[in-house]
N, C-alpha and C positions, 0 to 999 in steps of 0.2 A: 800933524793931525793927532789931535788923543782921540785915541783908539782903543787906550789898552786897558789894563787893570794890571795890579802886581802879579795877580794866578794866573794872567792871560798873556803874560811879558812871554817873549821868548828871546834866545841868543839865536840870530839870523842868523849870523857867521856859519855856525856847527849847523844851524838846522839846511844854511844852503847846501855846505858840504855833504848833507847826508843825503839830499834830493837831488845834487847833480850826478852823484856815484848809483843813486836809483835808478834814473834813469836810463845811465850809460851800461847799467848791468842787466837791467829789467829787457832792456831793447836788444842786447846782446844775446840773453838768453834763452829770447822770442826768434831769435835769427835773423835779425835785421839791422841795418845800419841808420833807417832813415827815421824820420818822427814825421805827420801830417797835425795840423792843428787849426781850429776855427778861430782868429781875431775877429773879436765882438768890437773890439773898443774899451771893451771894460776891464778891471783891473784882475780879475782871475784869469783870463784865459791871456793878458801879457805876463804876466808871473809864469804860467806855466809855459807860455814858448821861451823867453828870455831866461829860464833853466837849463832848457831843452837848446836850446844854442850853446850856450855854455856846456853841457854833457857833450855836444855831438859832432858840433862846430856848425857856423851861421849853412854852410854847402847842404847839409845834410835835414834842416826843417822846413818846411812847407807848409806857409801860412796862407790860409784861405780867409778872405773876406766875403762875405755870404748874404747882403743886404736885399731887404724885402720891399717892396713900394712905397713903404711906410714906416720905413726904417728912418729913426732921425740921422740926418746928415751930417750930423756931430760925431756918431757914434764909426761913419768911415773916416772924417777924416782925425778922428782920434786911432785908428786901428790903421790907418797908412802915418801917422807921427812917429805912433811906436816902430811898426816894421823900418819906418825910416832911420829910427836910433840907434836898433837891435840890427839893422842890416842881413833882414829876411825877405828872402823872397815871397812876395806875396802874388797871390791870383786873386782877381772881384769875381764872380759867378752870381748874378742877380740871378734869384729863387722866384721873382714874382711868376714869369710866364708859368711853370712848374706847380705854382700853388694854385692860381686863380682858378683852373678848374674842378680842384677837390674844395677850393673854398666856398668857389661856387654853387657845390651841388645843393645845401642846405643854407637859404632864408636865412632862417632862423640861430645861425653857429654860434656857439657866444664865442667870447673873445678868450677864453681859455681854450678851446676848443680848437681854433684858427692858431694859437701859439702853439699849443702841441706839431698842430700838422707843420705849421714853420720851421719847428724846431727839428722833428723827424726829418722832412725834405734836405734841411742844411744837413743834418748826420747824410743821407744818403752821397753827397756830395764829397763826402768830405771819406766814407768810404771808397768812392769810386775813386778817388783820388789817389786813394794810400794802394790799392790797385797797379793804377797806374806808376805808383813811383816807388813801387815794393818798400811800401814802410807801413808802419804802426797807426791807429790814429792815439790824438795824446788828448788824457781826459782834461778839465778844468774846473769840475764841480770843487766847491769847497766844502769840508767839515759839516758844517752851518748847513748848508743848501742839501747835503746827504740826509741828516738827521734830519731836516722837516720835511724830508719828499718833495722838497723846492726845486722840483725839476721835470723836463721829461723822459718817462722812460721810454730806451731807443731815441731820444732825440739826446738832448745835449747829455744826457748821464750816460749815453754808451761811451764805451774807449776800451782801448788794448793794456796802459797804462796810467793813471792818475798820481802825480804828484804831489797835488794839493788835498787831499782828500780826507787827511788826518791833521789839516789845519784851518780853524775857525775863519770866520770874515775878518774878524780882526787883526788876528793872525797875519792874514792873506794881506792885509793892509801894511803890518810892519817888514813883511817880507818886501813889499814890491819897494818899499822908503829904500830898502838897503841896496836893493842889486840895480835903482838907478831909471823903476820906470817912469815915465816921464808926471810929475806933478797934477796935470791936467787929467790925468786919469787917474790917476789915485783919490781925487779928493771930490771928481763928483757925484753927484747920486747912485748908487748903486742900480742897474735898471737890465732886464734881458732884453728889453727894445723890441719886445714881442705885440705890444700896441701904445697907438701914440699917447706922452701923457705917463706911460706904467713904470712907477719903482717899485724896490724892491720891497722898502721898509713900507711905502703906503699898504703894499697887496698886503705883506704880513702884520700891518699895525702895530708893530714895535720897531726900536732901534735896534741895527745888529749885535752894538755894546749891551743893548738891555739883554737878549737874547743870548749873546754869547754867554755873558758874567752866569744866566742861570743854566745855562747848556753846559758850561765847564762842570759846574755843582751837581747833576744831575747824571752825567754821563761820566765822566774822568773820576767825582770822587764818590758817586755813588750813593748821594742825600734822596730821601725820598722827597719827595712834593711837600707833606708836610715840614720837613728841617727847614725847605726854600723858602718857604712860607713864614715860618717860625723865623727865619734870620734877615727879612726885610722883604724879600721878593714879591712882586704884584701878585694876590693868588690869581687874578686873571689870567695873566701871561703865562703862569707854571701852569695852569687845567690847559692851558690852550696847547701849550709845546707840549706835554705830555702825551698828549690828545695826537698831537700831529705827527710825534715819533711813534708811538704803536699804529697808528692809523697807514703809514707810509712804511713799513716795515717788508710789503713785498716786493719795494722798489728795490731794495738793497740786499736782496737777498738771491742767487741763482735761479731760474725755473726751475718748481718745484716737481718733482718728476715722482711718480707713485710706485713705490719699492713693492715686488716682487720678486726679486730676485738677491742671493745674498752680495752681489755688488752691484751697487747703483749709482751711475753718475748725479754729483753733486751732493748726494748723502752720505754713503761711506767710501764714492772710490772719487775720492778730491783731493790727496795731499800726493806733496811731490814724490815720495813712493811708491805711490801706484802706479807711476809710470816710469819706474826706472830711475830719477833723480836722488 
C-alpha cells in the first residue's frame, strides 16, 4: 500500500520496540497486569491489541467485539480474522438492545448523534469489563483522529493507555504491514462503522495521505498555513484542518477545573511529582 511520504516514513522495527516496552511499563506502573480493548475490525484498534499481545502476552488482553444492528458484517468477521491470527480472546456483546432506547428517545437524532451514543455505550462496556478482569482499558485513537477531534469524547477517545496516539493514519498503516495484521484490514476503507455507508475519508473529504503530509507540516514542523499554502498544499484542506484542530482542542485536553486554590488538579498539580514519583 503507498501510504507514506519520505517525512511520513518511519522505522517500524524501533518504533515497535518502543510501543511494546510502553505498554508493558505503562500497565506496570498503573498496577495492573492485564490490558481490555475494543476490536472494530479496523486497522487501529488490531495494531493496538497485537502490540498489547506482544507486551503482555496473548493470556493477559481481552478483546471485545461490540457490534451495533447496523454494524456491517464485514467489519465482525474482519475483527474475529484477526483475534483468530493474534490468538486473543475475544467476547461479541451486541450493544443494539442497550442503544435502541436512547436512540429511540428523539425522531429527529442525526446520525452523528446516534454514533456518539454507540460509541459511548461500546466504552461503557468495555469499562465494565476491565472491572471485571482488573485491567486497563487500551486506547486506539490515532495521531490523525486526535488532531481533528475525529472522535468521541468518553466514547472511543477514553483509555487508561494509548499507543498509537503519537502516530499518524499513515503511520498506523505501515505499522500494522510490519507486525503481520492481516492484509484485508489494512487495505480497506477506513470506516468507524458508526452508520451504514460511513468512511472515514468521505466524512472528512480528504485523503488520510493528503491530510497527514499537511498535519506533519503543521504540527511536527511548525509551518504556519500560509508556508502550507505557499509550498503546494490545497488552501482548502489547510483552513479546514486548522479550523478543526483549534476547534477540537477541548477534546484533548483534561477537564478543565477553575483554579482557586494554589494546587489545582490538572493545572499545576499534574506531574509525576506531585505525587510522589
Amino acid at each position: 500500500m503507498e501510504t507514506q511520504t519520505r517525512e511520513l516514513a518511519i522505522n517500524p522495527g524501533l518504533v515497535k520496540k518502543f510501543l511494546v516496552e510502553f505498554i508493558r511499563e505503562e500497565t506496570a506502573k498503573a498496577g495492573f497486569k492485564r490490558l481490555v480493548v475494543g476490536i472494530s475490525g479496523g486497522v487501529d484498534s488490531a495494531l493496538a491489541a497485537a502490540l498489547a499481545v506482544e507486551a503482555l502476552g496473548e493470556d493477559n488482553v481481552k478483546g471485545m467485539i461490540l457490534p451495533y444492528r447496523e454494524t456491517n458484517p464485514e467489519s465482525i468477521s474482519d475483527a474475529n480474522l484477526f483475534a483468530s491470527k493474534f490468538n486473543i480472546n475475544c467476547e461479541t456483546v451486541d450493544i443494539t438492545s442497550a442503544a435502541e432506547p436512547l436512540v429511540g428517545l428523539d425522531s429527529s437524532m442525526s446520525k452523528v448523534r446516534r454514533g456518539n451514543i454507540l460509541s459511548r455505550l461500546r466504552m461503557i462496556v468495555l469499562y465494565d469489563r476491565s472491572a471485571k478482569e482488573n485491567a486497563l482499558v487500551l486506547g486506539t485513537s490515532n495521531k490523525t483522529e486526535l488532531l481533528l477531534g475525529y472522535g468521541t469524547l468518553f466514547g472511543d477517545m477514553a483509555h487508561a493507555i494509548n499507543p498509537l496516539g503519537d502516530l499518524y493514519k499513515t503511520q498506523v498503516w505501515q505499522m500494522a504491514e510490519f507486525v503481520g495484521i492481516p492484509d484485508k484490514i489494512i487495505k480497506k476503507k477506513p470506516s468507524a462503522d458508526l452508520w451504514l455507508g460511513q468512511t472515514d475519508e468521505d466524512e472528512l473529504g480528504y485523503s488520510y495521505l493528503e491530510i497527514d503530509r499537511a498535519l506533519y507540516l503543521l504540527v511536527d514542523h511548525r509551518m504556519t498555513p500560509e508556508e502550507l499554502v505557499s509550498a503546494g498544499h490545497n488552501p482548502q484542506l489547510v483552513k479546514d484542518l486548522v479550523k478543526k484542530i483549534i476547534g477540537s482542542q477541548f477534546k484533548r485536553r483534561p477537564p478543565l477545573i477553575a483554579k482557586i486554590s494554589p494546587r489545582t488538579i490538572n493545572v499545576d498539580f499534574r506531574y509525576l511529582r506531585d505525587w510522589g514519583v
